[in-house]
C-alpha positions in Angstrom: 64.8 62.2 102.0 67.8 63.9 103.2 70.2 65.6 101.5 73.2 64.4 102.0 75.3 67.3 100.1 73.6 70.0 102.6 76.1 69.7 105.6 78.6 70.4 103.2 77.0 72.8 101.2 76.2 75.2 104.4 80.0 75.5 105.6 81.4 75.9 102.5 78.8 79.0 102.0 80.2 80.2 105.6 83.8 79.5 104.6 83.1 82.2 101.0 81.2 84.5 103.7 84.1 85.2 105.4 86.6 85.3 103.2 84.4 87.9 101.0 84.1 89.4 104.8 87.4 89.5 105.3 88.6 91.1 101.7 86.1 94.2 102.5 87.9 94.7 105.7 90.9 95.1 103.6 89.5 96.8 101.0 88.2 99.4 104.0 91.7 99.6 105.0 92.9 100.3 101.8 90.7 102.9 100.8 90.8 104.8 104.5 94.7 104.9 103.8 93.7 106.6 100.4 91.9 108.8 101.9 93.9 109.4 104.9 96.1 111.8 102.7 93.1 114.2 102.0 91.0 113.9 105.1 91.9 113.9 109.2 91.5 110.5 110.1 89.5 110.6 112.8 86.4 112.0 110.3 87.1 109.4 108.4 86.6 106.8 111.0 83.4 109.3 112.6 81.9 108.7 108.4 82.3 104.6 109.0 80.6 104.3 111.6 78.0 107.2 111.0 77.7 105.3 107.4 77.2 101.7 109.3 74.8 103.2 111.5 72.6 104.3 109.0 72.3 101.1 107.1 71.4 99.3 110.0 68.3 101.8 110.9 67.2 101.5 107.6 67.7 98.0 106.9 67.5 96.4 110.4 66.0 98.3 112.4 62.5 98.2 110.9 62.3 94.4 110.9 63.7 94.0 115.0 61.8 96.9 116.1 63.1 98.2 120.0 64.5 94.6 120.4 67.6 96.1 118.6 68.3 98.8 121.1 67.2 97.0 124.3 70.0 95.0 126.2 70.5 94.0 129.8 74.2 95.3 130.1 74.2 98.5 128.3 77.9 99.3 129.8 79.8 96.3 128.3 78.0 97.2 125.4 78.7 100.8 125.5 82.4 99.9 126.1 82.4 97.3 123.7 81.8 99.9 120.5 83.8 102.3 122.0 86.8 99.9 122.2 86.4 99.2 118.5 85.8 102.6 117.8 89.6 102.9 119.0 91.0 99.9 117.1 89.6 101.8 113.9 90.9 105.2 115.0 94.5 104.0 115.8 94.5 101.4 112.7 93.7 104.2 110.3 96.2 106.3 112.2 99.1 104.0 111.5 98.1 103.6 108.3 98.7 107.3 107.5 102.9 105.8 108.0 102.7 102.2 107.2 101.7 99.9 104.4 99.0 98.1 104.8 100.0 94.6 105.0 102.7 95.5 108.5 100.1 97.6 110.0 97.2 94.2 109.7 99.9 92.0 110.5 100.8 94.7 114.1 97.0 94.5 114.6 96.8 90.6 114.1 98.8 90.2 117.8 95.3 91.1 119.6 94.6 87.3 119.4 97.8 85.9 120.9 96.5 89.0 123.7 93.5 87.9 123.5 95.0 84.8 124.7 97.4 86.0 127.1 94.4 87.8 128.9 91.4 85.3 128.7 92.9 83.6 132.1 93.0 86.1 134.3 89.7 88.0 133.2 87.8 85.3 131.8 89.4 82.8 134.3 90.7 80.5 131.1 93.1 78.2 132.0 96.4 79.6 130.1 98.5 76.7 128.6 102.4 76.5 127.6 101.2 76.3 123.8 99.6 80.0 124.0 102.8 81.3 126.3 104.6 79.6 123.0 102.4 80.9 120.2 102.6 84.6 122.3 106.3 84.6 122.3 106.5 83.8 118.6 104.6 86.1 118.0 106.3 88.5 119.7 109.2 87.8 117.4 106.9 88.2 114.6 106.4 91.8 116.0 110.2 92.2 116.2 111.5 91.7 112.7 108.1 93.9 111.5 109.1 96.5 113.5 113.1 96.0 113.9 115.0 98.9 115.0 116.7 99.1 111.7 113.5 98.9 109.5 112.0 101.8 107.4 108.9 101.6 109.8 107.8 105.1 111.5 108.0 104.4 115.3 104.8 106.3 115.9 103.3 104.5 113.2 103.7 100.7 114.8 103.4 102.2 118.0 99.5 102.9 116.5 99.4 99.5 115.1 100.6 98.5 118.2 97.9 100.0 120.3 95.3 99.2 117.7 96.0 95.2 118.8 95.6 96.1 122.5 91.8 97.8 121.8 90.9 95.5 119.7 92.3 92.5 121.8 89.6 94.4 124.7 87.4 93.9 121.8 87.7 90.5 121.6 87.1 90.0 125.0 84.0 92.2 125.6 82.6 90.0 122.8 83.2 86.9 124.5 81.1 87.9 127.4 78.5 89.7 126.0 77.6 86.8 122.9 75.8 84.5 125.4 73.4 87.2 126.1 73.2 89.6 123.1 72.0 88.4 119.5 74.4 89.4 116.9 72.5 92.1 114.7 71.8 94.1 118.3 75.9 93.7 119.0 76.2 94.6 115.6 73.8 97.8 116.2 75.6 99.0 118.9 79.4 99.0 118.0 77.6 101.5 115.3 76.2 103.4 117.8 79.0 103.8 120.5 81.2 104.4 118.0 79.8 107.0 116.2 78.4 108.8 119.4 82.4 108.2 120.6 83.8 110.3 117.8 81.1 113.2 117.6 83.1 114.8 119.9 86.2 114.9 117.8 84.8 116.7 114.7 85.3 120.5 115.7 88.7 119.5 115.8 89.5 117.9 112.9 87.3 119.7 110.4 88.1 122.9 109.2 84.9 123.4 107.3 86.4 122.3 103.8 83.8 119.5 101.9 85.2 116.2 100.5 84.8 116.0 96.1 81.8 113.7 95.0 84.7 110.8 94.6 85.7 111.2 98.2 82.5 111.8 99.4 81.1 108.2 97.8 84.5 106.5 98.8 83.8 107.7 102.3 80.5 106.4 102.1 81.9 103.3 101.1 83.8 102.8 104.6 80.9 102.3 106.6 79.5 100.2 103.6 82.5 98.0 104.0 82.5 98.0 107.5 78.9 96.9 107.9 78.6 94.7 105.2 81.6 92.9 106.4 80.8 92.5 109.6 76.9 91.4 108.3 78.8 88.6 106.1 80.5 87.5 109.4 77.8 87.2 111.4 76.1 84.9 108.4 79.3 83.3 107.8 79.0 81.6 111.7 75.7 80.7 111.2 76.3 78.3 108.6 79.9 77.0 109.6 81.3 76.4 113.2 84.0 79.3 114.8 86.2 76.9 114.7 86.3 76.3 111.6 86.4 79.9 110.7 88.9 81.2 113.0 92.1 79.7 111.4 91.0 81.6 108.2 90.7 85.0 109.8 94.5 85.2 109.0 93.7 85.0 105.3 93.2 89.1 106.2 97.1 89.3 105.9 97.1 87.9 102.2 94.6 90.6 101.0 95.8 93.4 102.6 99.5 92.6 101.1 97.2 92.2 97.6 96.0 95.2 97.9 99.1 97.0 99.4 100.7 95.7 96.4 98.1 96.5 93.9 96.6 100.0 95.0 99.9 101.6 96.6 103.2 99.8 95.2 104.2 98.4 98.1 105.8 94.9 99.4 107.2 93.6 102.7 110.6 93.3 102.4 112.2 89.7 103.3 112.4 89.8 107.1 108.9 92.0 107.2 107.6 88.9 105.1 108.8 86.7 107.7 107.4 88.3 111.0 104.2 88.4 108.8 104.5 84.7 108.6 105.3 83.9 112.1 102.5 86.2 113.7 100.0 84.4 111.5 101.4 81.0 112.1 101.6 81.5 116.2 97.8 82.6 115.8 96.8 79.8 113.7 98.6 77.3 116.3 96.4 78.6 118.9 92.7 79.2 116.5 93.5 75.1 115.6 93.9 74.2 119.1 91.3 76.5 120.6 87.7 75.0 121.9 84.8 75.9 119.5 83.8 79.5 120.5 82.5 82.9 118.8 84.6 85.0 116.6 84.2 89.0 116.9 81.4 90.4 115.3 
């Protein structure tokens, strides 16, 4: 007999996957800004990745064997980690001068880019709703990041550039999830970004050791990270893209949450409100969208 309650069952388990997906992408955020006051930045971000990478050779690796290295377009997939590998370098940078929930909410325009950039290089046909959702968005951007705000320029222009890398992100994934399982897409933004940011550490490290509570809260990062994305990946499994999309903006509530909680601090009014319209413009176009992949 078939269980009638199971088709509900398995997308409300996706729906609490990502959610709990999206609150340790937050709770990375948070502690990187944390952290961000002791440490440069971009060893920070070299740790994540170095951290994510390790779990996945000692937890994944053993159980897909070569199949996890192996891929047919090892270019898009070196540029692929790399990009995100930059979305993380810049988003931690701007996070060094921003509160957490304005610099998520900057980030959160690489869909409505996303958008924007799917017809030309994904030959998408480009509608007046996204040219309407971009524009709002836009506007959203505008009373973040007013001229007569509090926020560092150099700061949103981080946040700023964050959204374009991970918007390239976006679209990489797009053309490389017909061909590539998820764990080895997974494996490989690990890879690319950690073998990205090797290069950085002579000069950013000045040969001074992080304390045993830095040193597990750096840890932590990459444990977020992966995890994270890992509860993603299970998440679409189990529940359509479609479904899931609209609640990627539920990002912007934790990260004020945590903002508030961990550091003190609270959009003002207007901030609030470009918040609101940058998540309202991308859930207009996540509703309307065709079923696809999310980002992983």
């Amino acid at each position: 007999m078939v269980d009638s309650h199971a088709g509900a069952r398995l997308p409300l388990a996706g729906i609490l996957l990502c959610l709990l997906a999206l609150f340790l992408f937050s709770a990375l955020d948070a502690t990187a800004k944390y952290l961000s006051a002791f440490l440069a930045v971009p060893l920070l971000v070299w740790a994540r990745y170095l951290v994510q990478l390790l779990l996945m050779l000692l937890g994944v690796a053993p159980r897909l064997g070569s199949s996890i290295l192996l891929t047919r377009r090892p270019g898009l997939m070196a540029l692929r980690g790399v990009t995100l590998a930059g979305v993380t370098l810049l988003g931690q940078m701007a996070l060094t001068t921003l509160p957490l929930a304005e610099t998520t909410a900057l980030v959160f325009v690489a869909p409505l880019l996303v958008a924007l950039l799917a017809g030309p290089l994904l030959h998408e046909r480009v509608g007046l709703r996204t040219w309407l959702a971009t524009l709002a968005g836009f506007c959203g951007v505008l009373l973040i990041a007013r001229p007569d705000g509090s926020l560092s320029p150099a700061g949103v222009a981080c946040a700023l550039g964050a959204a374009l890398f991970y918007a390239a992100y976006q679209l990489l994934t797009r053309k490389l999830v017909a061909s590539e399982p998820p764990l080895r897409l997974l494996f490989h933004t690990a890879l690319f970004g950690t073998l990205a940011l090797t290069p950085l550490l002579p000069l950013h490290w000045d040969g001074r050791l992080p304390s045993l509570g830095q040193g597990l809260l750096i840890v932590s990062l990459g444990v977020y990270g992966g995890v994270g994305h890992f509860l993603l990946i299970r998440a679409l499994q189990r529940t359509p893209a479609s479904l899931l999309s609209p609640l990627l903006y539920v990002q912007l509530v934790w990260a004020t949450l945590l903002g508030w909680l961990v550091f003190a601090q609270l959009p003002d009014a207007l901030t609030l409100a470009g918040m609101l319209v940058i998540g309202a413009a991308g859930l207009s176009l996540a509703v309307g969208s065709r079923p696809g992949s999310l980002p992983g």
